[in-house]
C-alpha positions in Angstrom: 0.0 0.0 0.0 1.8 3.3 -0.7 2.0 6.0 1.8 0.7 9.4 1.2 2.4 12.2 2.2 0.4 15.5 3.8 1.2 18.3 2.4 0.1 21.6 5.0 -1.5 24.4 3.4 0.6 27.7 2.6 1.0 29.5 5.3 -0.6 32.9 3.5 -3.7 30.8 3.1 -6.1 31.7 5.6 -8.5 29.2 7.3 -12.0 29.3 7.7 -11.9 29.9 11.7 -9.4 32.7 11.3 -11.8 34.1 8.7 -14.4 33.7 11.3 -12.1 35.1 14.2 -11.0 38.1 12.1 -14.4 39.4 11.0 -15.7 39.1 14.5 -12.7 41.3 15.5 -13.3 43.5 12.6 -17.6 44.0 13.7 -16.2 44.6 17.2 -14.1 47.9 16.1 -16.0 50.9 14.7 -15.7 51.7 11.1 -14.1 55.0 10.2 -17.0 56.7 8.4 -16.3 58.0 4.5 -15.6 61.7 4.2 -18.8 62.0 2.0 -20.8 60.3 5.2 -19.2 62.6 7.4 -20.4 65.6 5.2 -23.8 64.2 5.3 -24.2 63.7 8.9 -22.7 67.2 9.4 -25.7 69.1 6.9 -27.9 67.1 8.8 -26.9 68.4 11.9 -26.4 72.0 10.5 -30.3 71.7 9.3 -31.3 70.5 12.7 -29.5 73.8 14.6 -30.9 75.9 12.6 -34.3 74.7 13.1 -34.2 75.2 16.8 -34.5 78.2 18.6 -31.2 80.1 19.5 -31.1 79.2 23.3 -31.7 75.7 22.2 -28.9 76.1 19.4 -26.4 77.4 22.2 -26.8 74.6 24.5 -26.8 71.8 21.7 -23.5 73.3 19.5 -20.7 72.2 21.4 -21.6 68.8 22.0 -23.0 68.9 18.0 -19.6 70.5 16.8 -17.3 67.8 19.0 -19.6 64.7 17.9 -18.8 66.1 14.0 -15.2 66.8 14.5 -15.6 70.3 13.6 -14.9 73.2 15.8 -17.6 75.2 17.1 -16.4 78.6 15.6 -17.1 76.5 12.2 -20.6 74.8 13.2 -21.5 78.4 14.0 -20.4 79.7 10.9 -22.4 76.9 8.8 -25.8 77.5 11.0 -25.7 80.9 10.8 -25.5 80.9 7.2 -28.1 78.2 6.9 -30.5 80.7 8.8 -29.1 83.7 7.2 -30.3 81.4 3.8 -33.7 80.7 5.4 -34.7 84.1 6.3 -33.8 85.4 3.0 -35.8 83.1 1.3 -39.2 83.6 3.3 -38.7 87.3 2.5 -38.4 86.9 -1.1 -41.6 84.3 -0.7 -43.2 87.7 0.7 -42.4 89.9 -1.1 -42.9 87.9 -4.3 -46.7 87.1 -2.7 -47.1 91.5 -2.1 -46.8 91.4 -5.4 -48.9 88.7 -6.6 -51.7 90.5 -4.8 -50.8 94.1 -6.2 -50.9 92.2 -9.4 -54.2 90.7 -8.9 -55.7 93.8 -7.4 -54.5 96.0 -10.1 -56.5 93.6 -12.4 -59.6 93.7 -10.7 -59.1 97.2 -10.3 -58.9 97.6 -14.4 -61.8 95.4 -14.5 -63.4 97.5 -12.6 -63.1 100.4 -14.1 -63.9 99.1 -17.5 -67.1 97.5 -16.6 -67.6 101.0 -14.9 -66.7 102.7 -18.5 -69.0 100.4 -20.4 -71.8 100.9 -17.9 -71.4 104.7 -18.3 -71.4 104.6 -22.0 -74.1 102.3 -22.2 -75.9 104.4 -20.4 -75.2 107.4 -22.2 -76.1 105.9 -25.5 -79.3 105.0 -23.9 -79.9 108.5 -22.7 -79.2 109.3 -26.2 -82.1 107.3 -27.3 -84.4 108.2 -24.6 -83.9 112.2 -25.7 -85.4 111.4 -28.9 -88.3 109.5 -28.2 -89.4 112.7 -25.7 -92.6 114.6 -27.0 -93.2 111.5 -29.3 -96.9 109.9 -29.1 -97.7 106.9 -27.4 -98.4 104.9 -30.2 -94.9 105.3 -31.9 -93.7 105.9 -28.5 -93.6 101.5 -27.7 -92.6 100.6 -31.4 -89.6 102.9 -31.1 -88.7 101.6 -27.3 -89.3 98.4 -29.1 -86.5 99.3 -31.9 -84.1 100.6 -29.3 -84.3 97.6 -26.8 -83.5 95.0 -30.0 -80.6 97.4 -31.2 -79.1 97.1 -27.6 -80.2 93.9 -26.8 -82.3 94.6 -23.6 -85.5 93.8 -22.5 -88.5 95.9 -23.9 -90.4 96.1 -20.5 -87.1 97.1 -18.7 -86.2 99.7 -21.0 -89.8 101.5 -21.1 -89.8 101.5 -17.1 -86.5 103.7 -17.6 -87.7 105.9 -20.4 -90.5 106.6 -17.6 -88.0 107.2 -15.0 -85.8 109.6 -17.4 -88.9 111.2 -18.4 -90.3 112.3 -14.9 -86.4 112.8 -13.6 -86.0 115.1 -16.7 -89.3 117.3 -15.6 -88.4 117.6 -12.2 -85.0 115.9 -10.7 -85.2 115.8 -7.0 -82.4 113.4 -6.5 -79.3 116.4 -5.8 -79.9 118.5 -2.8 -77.1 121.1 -2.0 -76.1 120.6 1.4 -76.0 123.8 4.2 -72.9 125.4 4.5 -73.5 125.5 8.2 -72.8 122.4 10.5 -76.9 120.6 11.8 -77.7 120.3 15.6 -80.6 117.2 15.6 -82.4 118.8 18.1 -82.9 121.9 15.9 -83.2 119.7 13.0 -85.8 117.8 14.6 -87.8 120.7 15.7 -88.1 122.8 12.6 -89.3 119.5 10.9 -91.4 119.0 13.6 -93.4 122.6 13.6 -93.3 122.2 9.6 -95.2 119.1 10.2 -97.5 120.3 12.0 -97.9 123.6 10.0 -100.0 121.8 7.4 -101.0 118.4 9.4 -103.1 118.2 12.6 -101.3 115.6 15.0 -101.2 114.9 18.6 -97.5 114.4 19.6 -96.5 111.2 19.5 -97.3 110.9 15.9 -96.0 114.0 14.9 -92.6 113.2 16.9 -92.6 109.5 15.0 -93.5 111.1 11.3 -90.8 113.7 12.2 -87.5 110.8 13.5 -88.6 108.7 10.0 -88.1 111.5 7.9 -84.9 112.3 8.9 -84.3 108.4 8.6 -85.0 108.6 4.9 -82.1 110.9 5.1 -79.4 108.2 6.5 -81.6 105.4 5.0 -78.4 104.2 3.1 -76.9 102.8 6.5 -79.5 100.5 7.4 -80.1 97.0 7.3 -84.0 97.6 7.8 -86.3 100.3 6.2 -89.2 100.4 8.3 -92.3 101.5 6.4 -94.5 104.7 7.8 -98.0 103.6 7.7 -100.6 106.5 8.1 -103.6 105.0 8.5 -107.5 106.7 9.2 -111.1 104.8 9.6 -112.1 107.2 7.5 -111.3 108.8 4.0 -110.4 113.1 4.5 -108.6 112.6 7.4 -105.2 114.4 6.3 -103.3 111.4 5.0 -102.8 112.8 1.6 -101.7 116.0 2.8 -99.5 114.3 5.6 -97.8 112.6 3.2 -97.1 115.6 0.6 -95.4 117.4 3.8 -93.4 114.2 4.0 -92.5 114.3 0.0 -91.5 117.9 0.3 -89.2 117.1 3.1 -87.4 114.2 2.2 -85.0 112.7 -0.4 -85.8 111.9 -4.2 -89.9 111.5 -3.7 -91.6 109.7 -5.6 -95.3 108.5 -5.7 -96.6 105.5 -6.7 -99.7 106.2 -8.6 -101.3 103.1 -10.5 -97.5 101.4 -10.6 -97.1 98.0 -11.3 -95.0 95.5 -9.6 -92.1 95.5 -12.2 -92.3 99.5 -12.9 -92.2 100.0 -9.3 -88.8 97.9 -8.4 -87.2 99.0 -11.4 -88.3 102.3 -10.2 -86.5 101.8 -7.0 -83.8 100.3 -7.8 -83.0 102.8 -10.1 -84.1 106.0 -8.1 -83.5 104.5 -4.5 -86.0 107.4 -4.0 -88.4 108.0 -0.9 -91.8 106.2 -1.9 -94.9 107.1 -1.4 -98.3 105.5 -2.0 -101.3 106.9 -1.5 -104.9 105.1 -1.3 -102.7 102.2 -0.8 -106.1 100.0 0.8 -107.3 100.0 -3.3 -104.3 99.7 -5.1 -103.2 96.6 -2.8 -106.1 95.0 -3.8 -105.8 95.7 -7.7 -102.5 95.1 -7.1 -100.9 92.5 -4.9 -97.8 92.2 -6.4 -97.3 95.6 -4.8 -97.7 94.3 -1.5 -94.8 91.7 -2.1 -92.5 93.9 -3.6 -93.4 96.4 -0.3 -92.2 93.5 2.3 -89.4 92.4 0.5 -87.9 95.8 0.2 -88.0 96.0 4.2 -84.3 94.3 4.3 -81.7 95.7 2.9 -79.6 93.2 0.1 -82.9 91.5 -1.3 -83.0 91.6 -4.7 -85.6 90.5 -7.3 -84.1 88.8 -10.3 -85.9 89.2 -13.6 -84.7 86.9 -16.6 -85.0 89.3 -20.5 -85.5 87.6 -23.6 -81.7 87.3 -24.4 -81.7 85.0 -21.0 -79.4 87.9 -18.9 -80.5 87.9 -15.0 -81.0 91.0 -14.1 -81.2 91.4 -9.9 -83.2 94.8 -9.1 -83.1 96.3 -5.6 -86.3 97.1 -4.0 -84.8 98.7 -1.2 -86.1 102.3 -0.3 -88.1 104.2 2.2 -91.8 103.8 2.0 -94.5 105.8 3.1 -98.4 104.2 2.7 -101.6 106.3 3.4 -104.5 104.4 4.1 -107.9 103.7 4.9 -108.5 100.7 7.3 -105.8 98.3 7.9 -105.9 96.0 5.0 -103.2 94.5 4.8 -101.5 91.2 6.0 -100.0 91.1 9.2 -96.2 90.3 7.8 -96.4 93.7 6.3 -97.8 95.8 9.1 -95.8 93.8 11.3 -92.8 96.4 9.5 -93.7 99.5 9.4 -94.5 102.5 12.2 -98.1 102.9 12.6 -99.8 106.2 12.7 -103.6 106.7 13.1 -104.9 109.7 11.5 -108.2 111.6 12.5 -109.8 114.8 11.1 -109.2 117.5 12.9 -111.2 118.8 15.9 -112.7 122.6 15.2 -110.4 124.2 17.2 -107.2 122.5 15.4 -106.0 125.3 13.1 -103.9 123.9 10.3 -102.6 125.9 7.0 -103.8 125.0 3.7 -101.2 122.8 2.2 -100.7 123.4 -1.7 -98.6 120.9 -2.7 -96.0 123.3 -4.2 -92.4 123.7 -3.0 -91.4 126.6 -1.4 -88.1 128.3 0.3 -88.7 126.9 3.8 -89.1 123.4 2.3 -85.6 123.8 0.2 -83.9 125.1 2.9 -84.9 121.9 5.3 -83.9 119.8 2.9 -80.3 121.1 2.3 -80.7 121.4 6.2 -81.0 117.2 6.6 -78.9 116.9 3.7 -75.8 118.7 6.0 -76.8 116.8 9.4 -77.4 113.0 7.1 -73.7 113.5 5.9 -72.1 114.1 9.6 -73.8 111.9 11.1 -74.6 108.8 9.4 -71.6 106.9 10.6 -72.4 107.9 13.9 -75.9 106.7 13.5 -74.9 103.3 12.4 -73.1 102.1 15.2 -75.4 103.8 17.5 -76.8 101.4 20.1 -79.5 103.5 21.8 -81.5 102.4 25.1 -84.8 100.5 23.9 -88.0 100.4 26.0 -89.0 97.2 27.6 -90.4 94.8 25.7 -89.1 95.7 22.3 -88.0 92.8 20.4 -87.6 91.5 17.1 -89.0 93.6 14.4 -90.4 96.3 16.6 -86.4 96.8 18.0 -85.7 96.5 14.3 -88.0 99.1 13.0 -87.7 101.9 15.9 -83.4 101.3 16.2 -82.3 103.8 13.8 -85.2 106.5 14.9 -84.2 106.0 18.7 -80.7 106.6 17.6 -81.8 109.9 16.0 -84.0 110.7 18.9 -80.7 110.1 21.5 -78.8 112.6 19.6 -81.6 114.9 19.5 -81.7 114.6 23.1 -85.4 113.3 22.5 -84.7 109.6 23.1 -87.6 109.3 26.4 -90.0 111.2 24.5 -89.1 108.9 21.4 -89.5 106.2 24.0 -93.4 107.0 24.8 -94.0 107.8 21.3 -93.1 104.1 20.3 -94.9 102.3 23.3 -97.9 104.2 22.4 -98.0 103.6 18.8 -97.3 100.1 18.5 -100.1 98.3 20.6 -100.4 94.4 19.5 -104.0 96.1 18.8 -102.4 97.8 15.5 -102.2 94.1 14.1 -104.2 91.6 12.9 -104.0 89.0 15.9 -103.8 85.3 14.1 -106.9 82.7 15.3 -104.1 81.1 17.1 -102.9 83.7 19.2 -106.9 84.8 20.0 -107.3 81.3 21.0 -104.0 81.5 23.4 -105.4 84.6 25.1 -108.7 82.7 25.4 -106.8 80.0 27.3 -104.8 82.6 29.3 -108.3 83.5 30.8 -109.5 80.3 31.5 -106.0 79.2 33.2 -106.4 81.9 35.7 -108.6 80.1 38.5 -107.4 76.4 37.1 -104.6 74.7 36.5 -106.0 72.1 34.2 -109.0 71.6 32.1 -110.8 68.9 29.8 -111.1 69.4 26.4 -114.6 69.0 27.1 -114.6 71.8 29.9 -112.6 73.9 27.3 -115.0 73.9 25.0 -117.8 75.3 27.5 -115.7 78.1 28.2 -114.8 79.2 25.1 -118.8 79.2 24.0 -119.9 80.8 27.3 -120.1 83.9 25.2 -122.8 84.0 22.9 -121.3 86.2 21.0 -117.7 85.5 20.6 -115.9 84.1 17.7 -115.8 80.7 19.1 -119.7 80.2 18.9 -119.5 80.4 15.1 -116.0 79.6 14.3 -115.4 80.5 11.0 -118.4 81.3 10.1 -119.4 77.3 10.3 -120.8 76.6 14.3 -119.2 76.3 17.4 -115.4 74.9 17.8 -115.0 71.9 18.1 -112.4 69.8 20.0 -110.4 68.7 17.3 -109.8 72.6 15.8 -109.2 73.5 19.3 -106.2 71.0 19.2 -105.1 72.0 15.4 -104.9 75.2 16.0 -102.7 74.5 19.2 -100.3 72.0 17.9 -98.7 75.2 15.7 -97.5 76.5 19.2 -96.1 72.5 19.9 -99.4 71.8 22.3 -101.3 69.0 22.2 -103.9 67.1 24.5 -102.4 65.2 27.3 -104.3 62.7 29.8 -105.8 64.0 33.2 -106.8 62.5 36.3 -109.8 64.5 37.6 -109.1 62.4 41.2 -106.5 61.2 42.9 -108.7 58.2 43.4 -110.9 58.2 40.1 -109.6 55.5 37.6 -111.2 57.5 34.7 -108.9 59.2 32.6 -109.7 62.3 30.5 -108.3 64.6 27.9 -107.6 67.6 28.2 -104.6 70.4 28.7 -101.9 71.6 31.8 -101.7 75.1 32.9 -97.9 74.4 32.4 -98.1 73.7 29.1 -98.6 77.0 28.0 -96.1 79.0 29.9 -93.7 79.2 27.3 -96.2 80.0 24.6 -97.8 82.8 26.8 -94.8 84.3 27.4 -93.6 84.6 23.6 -96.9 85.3 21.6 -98.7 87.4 24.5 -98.3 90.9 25.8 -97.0 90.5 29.1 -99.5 89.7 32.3 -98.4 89.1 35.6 -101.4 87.9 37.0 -101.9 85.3 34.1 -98.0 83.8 33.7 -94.3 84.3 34.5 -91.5 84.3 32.0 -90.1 80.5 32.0 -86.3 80.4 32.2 -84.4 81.4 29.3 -82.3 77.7 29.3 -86.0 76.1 29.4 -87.1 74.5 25.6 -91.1 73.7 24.6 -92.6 70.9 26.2 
């Protein structure tokens, strides 16, 4: 058998549990990093700095600048220069955004101004047009509106309710008033309008004090949010209504009256007069008319507009919003509108009331007023806006929103208390027309007062204990019954709950809970202390 010789590996050749030895030695000694992975690790610490504050920076950049290798004079340097960088940029980002938006203003600004330019000249070429169709008849009058309104692509009806706007503001343009010279006390103001008033109108004082604050509203009518409506109203025709309100035209801004208008003549009117309205006979030309009557309560808030579509399919949004003075007889009209306006009952004058003839014709002492509220209207209307005068008790809701801006006025006139009795006498619930509901809730107050319960049945006896009420022919149909007892309660979240006439009686009955009503006593009725309380504001319907 031969022998075989073993031959030991070179002695460069490295075995396989040196190998293993080595790299286990190697993983136990840190690895220098690279030079680029040093730069690395050294922006990202330079980022970090200079993302903190500067007392944080301070306390972190020595122990930042030895963990880099770098000094700290150097990691100072680099942050500083990285914030330096920073700060730079966000004012470059700001400035370049300035002038985005001087840009973009600019723009609309030229916009603007062209739209303004083409309005004007529009305008003026329709002014053109309107002065040659003056003096022509009515017949060729409409086909030549007709002509004009194709040639500039408007609507027909729109265009003949400005030709009769241009045509009355050519004859007599009450829209510029030169102001006095002369700074306006209000309380001098108030009483020269006052005795003018009551040169020509027989009033008692109250009314004559209301009549008097609303027209110097019409004056600052452009601040408010609300135009409340002055309602002169009379049992009786010839009761000075008609006259009252000429005074009133003579003495206020841009009048205009609204004789036999129709609904789209008369916003178009107003939206491009803004004048101080004034409709006469209003109790007959409601009724002919009751688009009117809409148009009226919308133009109680300011920023309503009524849109109107012309044949080219162009919206056109016309603003009803203007001060409005009705004369009439009676109170026809809804509650939602009366529920807007200042009310003031007119009566003839006694014999011994001695009033001036009024003609209806302008006069010195009428100009001179006017140029008068014209001076005090532009010193004061700011003033007047953010006013927030003292309001009597119990004024809420639209009656605190009709009598604000004249309480203001009275307050500077040094009038306010007298302003104060004025409105509490003039605005009764009586001046509106109370809803079967709230009659029936007033019923109920007065049959709660010795009880605190009551069957439907017992209800029912009550309310037709008076022959003669409005409960023994409801609607005009028999007594009221049960079930329209209950209808017309559930609008005020009442209905018919279960009672227990004795504590020991297993018969159970329908009927209603004193407590049931507190709230809607409280909110819908003038306030009674011997019939209910106020519940507690945090207290909802039950």
């Amino acid at each position: 058998m031969t022998n075989l010789k073993v031959v030991p590996p070179p002695a460069d050749v490295e075995s396989d549990v040196d190998r293993v030895r080595r790299q286990l030695v190697e993983a136990s000694v840190p690895k220098e990093p690279s030079p680029e992975e040093k730069a690395r690790r050294l922006e990202v610490a330079v980022l970090r700095l200079a993302s903190q504050s500067e007392c944080e920076r301070v306390f972190w950049l020595k122990e930042r600048a030895a963990e880099h290798g770098v000094s700290v004079q150097q990691l100072t340097t680099l942050v500083n220069k990285l914030v330096a960088q920073r700060q730079k940029e966000a004012r470059e980002l700001k400035v370049e955004t300035k002038q985005k938006e001087t840009r973009a203003e600019k723009v609309k600004v030229t916009t603007e101004r062209e739209r303004v330019r083409d309005k004007k000249e529009a305008a003026r070429e329709c002014e053109k047009g309107f002065k040659a169709l003056l003096g022509l008849p009515s017949a060729e009058l409409d086909a030549r509106i007709a002509e004009m309104a194709a040639r500039f692509g408007r609507d027909v009806e729109t265009l003949r309710a400005e030709f009769d706007v241009f045509a009355g503001k050519r004859d007599h343009d009450p829209g510029h008033v030169e102001p006095w010279p002369d700074p306006v006390e209000a309380r001098a103001l108030l009483l020269e309008l006052q005795a003018q008033l009551r040169r020509f109108v027989a009033l008692d004082d109250s009314a004559a004090l209301a009549i008097t604050l609303w027209t110097m509203f019409a004056w600052a009518h452009e601040i408010a949010s609300h135009s409340p409506l002055l309602i002169l109203s009379s049992p009786d025709p010839d009761c000075g209504k008609t006259t009252c309100l000429g005074v009133i035209g003579k003495m206020t801004p841009r009048p205009q009256s609204a004789v036999e208008m129709t609904g789209p003549g008369l916003f178009r009117l107003v939206d491009y007069l803004h004048p101080t309205l004034l409709i006469d006979e209003a109790d007959k030309l409601f009724v002919r008319k009751p688009d009117l009557l809409h148009i009226v309560n919308q133009g109680w808030t300011y920023g309503t507009k009524i849109p109107r579509v012309d044949r080219n399919g162009i919206v056109h949004w016309f603003d009803p919003f203007c001060a409005k003075a009705i004369a009439m007889v009676g109170m026809s009209m809804p509650p939602t509108t009366a529920s807007r306006g200042i009310i003031i009952k007119m009566w003839p004058k006694l014999p011994g009331e001695k009033v001036e003839n009024f003609s209806f014709s302008d006069d010195a002492t009428f100009e001179t007023l006017r140029r008068k509220c014209a001076r005090w209207a532009a010193d004061n209307m700011l003033k007047l806006k953010d006013a927030r005068p003292a309001l009597p008790e119990g004024f809420n809701n639209r009656l605190e929103t009709n009598w604000k801006i004249l309480f203001a006025i009275a307050e500077q006139a040094g009038a306010l208390k007298e302003a104060h009795r004025a409105a509490i006498k003039l605005s009764p619930r009586t001046n509106y027309k109370r809803s079967e509901g709230n009659r029936l809730l007033e019923a109920m107050s007065e049959a709660f007062r010795t009880r605190k319960e009551i069957t439907s049945a017992d209800l029912i006896k009550v309310l037709l204990a008076d022959p003669d009420g409005e409960w023994g022919a409801f609607r005009e149909r028999g007594p009221i019954t049960q079930r329209q007892v209950a209808a017309l309660l559930k609008n005020y979240e009442i209905w018919p709950t279960t009672l227990h006439p004795t504590k020991r009686s297993d018969l159970s009955l329908h009927g209603y809970r004193r407590n049931q009503f507190d709230d809607a006593f409280a909110r819908f009725l003038p306030p009674d202390p011997h019939i209910r309380t106020l519940p507690p504001k945090t207290k909802g319907k039950k």
